[in-house]
C-alpha positions as CSV (number, residue, x, y, z in Angstrom):
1,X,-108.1,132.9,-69.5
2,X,-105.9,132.5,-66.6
3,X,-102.5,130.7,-66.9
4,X,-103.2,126.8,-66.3
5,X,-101.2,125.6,-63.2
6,X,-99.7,122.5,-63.5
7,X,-99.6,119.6,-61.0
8,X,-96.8,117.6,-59.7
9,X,-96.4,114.4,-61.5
10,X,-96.1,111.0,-60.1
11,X,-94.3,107.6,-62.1
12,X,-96.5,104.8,-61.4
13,X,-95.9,101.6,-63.3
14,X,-94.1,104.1,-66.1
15,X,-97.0,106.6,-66.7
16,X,-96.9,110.3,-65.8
17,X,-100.7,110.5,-63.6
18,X,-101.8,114.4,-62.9
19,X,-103.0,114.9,-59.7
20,X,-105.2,118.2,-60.8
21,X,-107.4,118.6,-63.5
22,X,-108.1,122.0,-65.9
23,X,-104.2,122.7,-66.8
24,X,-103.4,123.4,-70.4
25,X,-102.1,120.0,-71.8
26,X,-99.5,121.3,-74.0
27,X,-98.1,123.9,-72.0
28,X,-97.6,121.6,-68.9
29,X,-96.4,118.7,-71.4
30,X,-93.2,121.1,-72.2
31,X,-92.5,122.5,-69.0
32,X,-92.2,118.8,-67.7
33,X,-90.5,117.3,-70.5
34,X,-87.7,119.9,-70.0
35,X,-88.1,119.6,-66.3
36,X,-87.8,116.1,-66.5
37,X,-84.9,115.7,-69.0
38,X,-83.4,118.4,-66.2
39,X,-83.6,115.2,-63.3
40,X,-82.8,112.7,-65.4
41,X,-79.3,114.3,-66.7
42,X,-79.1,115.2,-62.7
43,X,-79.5,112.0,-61.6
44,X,-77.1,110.4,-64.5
45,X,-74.5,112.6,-62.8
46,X,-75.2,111.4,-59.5
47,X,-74.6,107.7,-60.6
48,X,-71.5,108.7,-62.3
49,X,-69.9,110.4,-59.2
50,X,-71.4,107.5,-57.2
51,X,-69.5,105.1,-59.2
52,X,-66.3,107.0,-59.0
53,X,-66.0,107.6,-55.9
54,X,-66.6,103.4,-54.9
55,X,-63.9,103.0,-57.9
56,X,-61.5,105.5,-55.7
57,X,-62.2,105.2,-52.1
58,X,-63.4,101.4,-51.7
59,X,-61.6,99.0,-49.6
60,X,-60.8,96.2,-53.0
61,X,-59.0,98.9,-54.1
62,X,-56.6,100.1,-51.1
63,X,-53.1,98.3,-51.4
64,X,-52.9,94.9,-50.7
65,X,-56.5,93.6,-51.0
66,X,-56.5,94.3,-54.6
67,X,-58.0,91.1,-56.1
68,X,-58.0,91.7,-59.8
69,X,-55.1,93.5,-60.3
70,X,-51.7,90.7,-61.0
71,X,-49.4,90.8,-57.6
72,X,-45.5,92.2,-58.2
73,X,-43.4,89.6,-57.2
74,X,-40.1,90.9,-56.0
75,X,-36.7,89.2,-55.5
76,X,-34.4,90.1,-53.2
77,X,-30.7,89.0,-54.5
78,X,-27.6,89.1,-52.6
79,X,-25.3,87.0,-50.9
80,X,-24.6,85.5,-46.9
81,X,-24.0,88.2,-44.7
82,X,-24.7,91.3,-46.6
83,X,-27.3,92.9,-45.0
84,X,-30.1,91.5,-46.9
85,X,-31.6,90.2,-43.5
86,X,-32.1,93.9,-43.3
87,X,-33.9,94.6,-46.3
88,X,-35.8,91.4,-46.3
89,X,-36.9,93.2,-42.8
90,X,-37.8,96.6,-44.7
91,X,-40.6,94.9,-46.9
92,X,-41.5,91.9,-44.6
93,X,-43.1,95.0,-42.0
94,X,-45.1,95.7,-44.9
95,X,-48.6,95.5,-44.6
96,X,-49.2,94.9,-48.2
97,X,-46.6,92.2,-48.6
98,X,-46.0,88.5,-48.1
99,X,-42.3,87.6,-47.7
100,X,-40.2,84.6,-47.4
101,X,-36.7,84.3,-46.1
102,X,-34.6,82.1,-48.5
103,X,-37.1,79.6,-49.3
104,X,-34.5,77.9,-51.3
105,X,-32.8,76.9,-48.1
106,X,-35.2,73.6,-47.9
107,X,-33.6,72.9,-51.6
108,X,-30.3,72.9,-50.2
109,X,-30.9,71.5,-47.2
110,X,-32.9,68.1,-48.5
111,X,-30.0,68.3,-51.7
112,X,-26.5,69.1,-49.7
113,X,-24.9,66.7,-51.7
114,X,-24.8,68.5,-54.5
115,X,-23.2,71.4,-55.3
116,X,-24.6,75.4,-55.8
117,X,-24.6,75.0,-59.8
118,X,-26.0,71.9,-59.8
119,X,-29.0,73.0,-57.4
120,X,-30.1,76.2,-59.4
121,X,-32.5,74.9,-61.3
122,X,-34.3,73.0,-58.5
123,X,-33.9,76.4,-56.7
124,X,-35.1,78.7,-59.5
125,X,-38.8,76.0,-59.7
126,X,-39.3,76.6,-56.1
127,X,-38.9,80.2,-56.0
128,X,-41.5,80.6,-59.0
129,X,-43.6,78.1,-57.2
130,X,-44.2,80.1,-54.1
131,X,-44.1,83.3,-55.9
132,X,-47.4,82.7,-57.3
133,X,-48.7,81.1,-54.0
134,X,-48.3,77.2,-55.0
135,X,-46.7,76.1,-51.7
136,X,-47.2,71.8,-52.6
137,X,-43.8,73.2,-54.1
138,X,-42.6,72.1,-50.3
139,X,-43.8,68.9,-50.7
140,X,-40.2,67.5,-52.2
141,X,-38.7,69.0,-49.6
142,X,-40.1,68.9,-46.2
143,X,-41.7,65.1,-44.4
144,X,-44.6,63.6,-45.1
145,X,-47.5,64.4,-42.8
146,X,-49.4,67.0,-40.7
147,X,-47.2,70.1,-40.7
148,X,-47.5,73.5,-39.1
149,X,-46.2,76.7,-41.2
150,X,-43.5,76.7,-38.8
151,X,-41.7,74.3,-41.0
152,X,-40.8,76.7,-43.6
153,X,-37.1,78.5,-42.9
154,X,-37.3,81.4,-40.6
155,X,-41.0,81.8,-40.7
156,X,-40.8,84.3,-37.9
157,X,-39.2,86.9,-39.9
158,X,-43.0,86.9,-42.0
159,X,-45.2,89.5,-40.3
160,X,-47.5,87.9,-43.3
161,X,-47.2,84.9,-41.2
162,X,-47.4,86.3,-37.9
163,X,-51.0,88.3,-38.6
164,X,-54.1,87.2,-40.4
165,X,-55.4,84.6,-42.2
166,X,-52.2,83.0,-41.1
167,X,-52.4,84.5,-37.5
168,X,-55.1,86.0,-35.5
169,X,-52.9,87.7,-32.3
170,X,-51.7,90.4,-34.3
171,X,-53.0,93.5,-36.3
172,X,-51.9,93.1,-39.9
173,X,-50.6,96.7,-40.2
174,X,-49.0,96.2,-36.8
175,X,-45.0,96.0,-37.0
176,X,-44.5,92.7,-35.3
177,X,-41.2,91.1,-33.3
178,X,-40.1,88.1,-34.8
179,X,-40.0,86.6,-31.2
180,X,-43.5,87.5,-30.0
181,X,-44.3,85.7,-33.2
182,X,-42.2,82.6,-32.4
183,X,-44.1,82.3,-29.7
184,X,-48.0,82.4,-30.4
185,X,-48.3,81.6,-34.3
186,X,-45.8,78.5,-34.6
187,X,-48.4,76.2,-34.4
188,X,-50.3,77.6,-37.4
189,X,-51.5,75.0,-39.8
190,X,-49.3,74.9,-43.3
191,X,-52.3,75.6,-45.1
192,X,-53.2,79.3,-44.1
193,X,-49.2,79.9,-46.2
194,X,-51.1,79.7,-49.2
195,X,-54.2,81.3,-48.4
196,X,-51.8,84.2,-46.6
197,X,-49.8,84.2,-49.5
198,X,-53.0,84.6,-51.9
199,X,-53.9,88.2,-50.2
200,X,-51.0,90.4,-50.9
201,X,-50.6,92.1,-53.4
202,X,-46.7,92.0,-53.4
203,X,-45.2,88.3,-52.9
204,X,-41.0,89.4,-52.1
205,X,-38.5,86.6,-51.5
206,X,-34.9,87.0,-50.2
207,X,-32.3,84.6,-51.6
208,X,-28.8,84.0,-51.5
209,X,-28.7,80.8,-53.5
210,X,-28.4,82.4,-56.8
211,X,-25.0,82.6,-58.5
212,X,-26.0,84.2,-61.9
213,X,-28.5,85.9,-63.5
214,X,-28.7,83.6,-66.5
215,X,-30.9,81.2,-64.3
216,X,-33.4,84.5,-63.9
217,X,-33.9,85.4,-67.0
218,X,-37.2,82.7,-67.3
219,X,-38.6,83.9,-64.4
220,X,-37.8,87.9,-65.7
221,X,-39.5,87.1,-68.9
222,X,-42.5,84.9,-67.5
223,X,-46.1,86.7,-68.1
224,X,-47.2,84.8,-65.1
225,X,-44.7,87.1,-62.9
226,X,-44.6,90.8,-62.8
227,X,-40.9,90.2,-61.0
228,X,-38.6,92.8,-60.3
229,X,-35.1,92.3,-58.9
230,X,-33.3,94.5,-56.2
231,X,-29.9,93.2,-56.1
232,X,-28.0,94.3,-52.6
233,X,-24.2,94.2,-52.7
234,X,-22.0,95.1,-49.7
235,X,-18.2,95.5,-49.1
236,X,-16.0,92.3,-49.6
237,X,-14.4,93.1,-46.9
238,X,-17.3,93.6,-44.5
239,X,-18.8,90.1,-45.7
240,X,-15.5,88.8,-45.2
241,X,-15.3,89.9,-41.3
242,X,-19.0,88.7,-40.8
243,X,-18.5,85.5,-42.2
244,X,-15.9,85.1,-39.5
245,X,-18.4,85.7,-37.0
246,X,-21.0,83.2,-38.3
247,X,-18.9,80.5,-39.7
248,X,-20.2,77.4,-37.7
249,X,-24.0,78.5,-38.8
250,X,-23.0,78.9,-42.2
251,X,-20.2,75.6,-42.5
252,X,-23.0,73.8,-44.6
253,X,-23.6,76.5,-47.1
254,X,-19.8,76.9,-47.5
255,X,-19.7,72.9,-48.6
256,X,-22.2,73.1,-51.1
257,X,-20.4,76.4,-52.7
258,X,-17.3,75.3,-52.6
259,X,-18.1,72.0,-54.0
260,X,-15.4,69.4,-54.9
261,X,-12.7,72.3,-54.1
262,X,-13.4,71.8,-50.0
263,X,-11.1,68.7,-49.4
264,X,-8.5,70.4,-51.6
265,X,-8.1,74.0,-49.9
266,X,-6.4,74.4,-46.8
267,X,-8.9,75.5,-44.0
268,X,-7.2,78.9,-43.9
269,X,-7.4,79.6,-47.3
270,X,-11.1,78.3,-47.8
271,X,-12.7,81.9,-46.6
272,X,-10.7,83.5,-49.2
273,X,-12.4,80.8,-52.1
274,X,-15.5,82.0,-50.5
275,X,-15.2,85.5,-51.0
276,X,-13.5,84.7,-54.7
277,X,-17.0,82.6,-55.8
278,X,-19.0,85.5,-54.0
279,X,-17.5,88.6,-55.5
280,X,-17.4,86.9,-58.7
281,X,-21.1,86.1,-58.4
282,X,-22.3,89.4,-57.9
283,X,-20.1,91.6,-60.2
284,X,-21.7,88.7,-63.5
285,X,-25.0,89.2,-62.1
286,X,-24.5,93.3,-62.7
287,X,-23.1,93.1,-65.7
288,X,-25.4,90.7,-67.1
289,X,-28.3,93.3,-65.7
290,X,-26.3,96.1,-67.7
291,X,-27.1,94.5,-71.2
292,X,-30.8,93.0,-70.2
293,X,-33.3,94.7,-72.9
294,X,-34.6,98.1,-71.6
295,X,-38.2,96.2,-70.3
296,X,-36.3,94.4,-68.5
297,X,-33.4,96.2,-67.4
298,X,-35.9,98.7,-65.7
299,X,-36.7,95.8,-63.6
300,X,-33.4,95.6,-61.9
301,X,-32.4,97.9,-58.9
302,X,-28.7,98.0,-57.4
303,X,-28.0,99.0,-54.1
304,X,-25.3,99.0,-51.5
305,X,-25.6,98.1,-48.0
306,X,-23.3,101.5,-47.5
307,X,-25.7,103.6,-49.0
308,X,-28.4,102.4,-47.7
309,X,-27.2,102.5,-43.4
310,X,-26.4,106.2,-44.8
311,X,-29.4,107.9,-45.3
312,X,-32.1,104.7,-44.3
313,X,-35.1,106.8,-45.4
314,X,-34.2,108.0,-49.1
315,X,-33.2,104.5,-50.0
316,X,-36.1,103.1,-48.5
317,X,-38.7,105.5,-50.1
318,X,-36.8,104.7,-53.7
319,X,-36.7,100.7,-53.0
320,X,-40.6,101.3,-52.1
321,X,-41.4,103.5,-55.5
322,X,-39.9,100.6,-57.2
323,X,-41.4,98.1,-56.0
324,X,-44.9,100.0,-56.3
325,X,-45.4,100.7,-52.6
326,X,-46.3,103.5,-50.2
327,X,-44.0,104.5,-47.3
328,X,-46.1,104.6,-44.5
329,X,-45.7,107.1,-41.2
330,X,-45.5,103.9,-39.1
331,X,-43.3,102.6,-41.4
332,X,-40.8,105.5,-41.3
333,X,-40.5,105.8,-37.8
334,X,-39.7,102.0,-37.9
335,X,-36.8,102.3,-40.3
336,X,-35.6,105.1,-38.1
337,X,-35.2,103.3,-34.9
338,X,-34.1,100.7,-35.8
339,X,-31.0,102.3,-37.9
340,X,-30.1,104.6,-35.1
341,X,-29.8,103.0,-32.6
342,X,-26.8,102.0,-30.0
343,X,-24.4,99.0,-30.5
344,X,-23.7,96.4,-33.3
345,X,-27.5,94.3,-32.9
346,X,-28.3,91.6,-30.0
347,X,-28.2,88.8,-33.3
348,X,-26.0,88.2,-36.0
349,X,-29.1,86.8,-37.8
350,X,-31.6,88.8,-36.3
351,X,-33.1,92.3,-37.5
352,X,-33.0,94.5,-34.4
353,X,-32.2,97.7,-33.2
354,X,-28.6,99.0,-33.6
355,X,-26.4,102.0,-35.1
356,X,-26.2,100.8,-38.9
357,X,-23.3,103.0,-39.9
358,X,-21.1,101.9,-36.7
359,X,-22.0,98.1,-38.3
360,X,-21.2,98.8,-42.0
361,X,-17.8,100.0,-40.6
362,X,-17.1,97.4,-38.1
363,X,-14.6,95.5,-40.3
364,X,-12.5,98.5,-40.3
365,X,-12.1,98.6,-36.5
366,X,-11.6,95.2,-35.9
367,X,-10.1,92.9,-39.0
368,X,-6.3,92.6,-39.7
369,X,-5.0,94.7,-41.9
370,X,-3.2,91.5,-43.6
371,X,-6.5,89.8,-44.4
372,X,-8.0,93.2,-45.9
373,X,-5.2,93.1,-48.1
374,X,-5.8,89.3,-48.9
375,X,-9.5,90.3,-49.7
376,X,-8.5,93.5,-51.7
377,X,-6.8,90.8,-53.6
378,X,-9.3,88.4,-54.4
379,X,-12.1,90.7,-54.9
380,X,-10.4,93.8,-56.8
381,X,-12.3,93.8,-59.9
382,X,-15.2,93.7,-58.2
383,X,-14.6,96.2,-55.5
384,X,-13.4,98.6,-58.5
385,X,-16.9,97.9,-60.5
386,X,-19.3,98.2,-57.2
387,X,-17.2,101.7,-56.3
388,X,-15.3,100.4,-53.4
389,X,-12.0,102.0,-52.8
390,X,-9.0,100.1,-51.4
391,X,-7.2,100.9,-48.1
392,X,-3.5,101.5,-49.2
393,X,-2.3,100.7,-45.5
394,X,-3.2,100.2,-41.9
395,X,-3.6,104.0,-41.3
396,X,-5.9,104.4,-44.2
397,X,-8.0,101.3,-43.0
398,X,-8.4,102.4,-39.5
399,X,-9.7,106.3,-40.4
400,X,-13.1,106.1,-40.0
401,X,-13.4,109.9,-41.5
402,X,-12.2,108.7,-44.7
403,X,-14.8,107.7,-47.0
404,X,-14.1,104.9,-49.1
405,X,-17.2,105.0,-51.3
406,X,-16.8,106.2,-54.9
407,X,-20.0,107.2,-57.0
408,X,-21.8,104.8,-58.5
409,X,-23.5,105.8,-61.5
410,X,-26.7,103.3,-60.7
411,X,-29.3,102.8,-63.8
């Protein structure tokens, strides 16, 4: 008897249906059985790879459009003129972040007459508020009726606000002049804030309202927040001689900081309480960082301005790694031109194109030696904690080839 061939089979409605007649039935029922355990296992690994590579490769799962995944809300702390304009400008370009320059400003603003202590807890709602996208926070503090989200402080410096949903003439990964911005997206309802803010997967804030890190810790220990802190710090002595050059714009500020002490200090001596209640500030909030739990501890990043104008692209790439973001090519090149280029900036409150290192050295050049004494005064424990070394006398001060950093041993 000659071998039985054995036809091809066909599913219909669950049943195996042989097309030919005359083949040995159990012969053919083993050969597909194993045949058909063969496809099946095949086509299990199919689905498999299938789903993997939609897990991987598919857009809800590129940065920023992650929708199940909790946002990382990140605070930039510092203080008035210390470059955190800058970094505020580092992540704002981001195309995976939403950022808001000093939100708290409409706190102070609607609240002058108090004074900075006073205003930290209204300050410390507000930025929780918008961190998780709740913008009726605004309501105490802007006019009733229609508004536009140009009503929020420096709105321009938002690419988030400048691209879409907020704002249809630009790309979102596009880095985008805050003056172009200005221009075609002020007249934005206030509503697409939210829904902007709702898309990101990193909501950062920049503040300079905060005078401890005591008022934080709620907001470090909150499981609605995934918040991590950078905290910038910069030469006394550099904020000093750039306060100089902005003190009309910043005469309000200086009030509400100064408190009940204004009418008592003599207008030359009142830059000098500044810088006292400044330095003071940022030295308690790194110490109080030094002694947070480990959990949370690892949520705190130092920097100097100094190191960072010094090599732009390291301490980028680490402030991006912390904050759980990639450094893109476009990115990079950004960072790059705008450090190096020519010239102390065309703004003192602007983020534009000039030679960083010329800037963070600018105080040497041009402030009195008798007032860097004055501040070296004021601010020496703090300048001896942060690693800044003091100018022992005019000649020091003015030799820009000696370097007046010491190593900072940064956790």
């Amino acid at each position: 008897m000659g071998s039985a061939i054995c036809p091809t089979p066909v599913l219909e409605g669950g049943v195996i249906s042989w097309l030919q007649e005359g083949c040995l039935l159990a012969s053919c029922t083993m050969f597909w059985v194993k045949k058909t355990r063969l496809l099946v296992l095949l086509a299990l690994q199919s689905l498999v790879f299938l789903l993997l590579f939609q897990q991987l490769y598919s857009p809800s799962h590129s940065p920023g459009l992650t929708e199940k995944s909790s946002p990382v809300h990140v605070l930039i702390l510092s203080s008035w003129r210390s470059g955190s304009s800058f970094v505020g400008q580092l992540f704002s370009q981001h195309p995976d972040v939403f950022y808001l320059m000093e939100p708290a400003w409409h706190v102070w603003t609607t609240l002058s007459s108090a004074n900075a202590g006073q205003l930290q807890m209204a300050v410390r709602d507000l930025v929780r508020s918008v961190f998780l996208c709740d913008m009726t926070v605004f309501d105490a503090y802007m006019a009733q009726g229609p508004r536009k989200q140009s009503r929020i402080f420096q709105w321009e410096t938002s690419r988030a606000l400048c691209s879409p949903p907020a704002c249809q003439f630009f790309n979102r990964e596009s880095i985008i002049p805050q003056t172009d911005c200005k221009i075609l997206c002020g007249k934005q309802p206030f509503t697409v804030v939210e829904e902007a803010c709702k898309s990101y997967s990193h909501v950062v804030l920049k503040e300079v309202r905060f005078f401890n890190l005591k008022t934080l810790h709620p907001l470090l220990t909150d499981p609605s927040l995934n918040l991590h802190i950078i905290h910038l710090v910069r030469d006394p002595r550099a904020v000093f001689r750039s306060r100089q050059h902005t003190e009309q714009e910043l005469m309000r500020d200086s009030h509400i900081v100064l408190g009940n002490q204004w009418d008592r200090i003599t207008r030359e001596d009142q830059p000098y309480h500044l810088m006292k209640t400044i330095c003071q500030s940022q030295e308690e909030i790194y110490k109080a960082a030094q002694v947070l739990p480990d959990s949370l501890r690892e949520r705190y990043r130092l920097i100097r301005y100094e190191d960072l104008v010094k090599d732009p692209l390291t301490q980028t790439s680490n402030l991006y790694e912390f904050a759980g973001l990639p450094f893109l090519p476009q990115l990079q090149t950004w960072v790059h031109n705008i450090t190096q280029g020519k010239g102390m900036g065309g703004h003192a409150f602007y983020t534009n194109s000039r030679n960083a290192q010329d800037v963070a050295q600018a105080w040497r050049r041009s402030l009195p030696h008798d007032k860097v004494i004055r501040i070296q005064k004021v601010c020496k424990d703090t300048m001896k904690l942060l690693g800044y070394l003091p100018v022992l006398s005019e000649k020091e001060q003015r030799n820009l080839s000696l370097d007046l950093l010491s190593t900072l041993e940064i956790p």
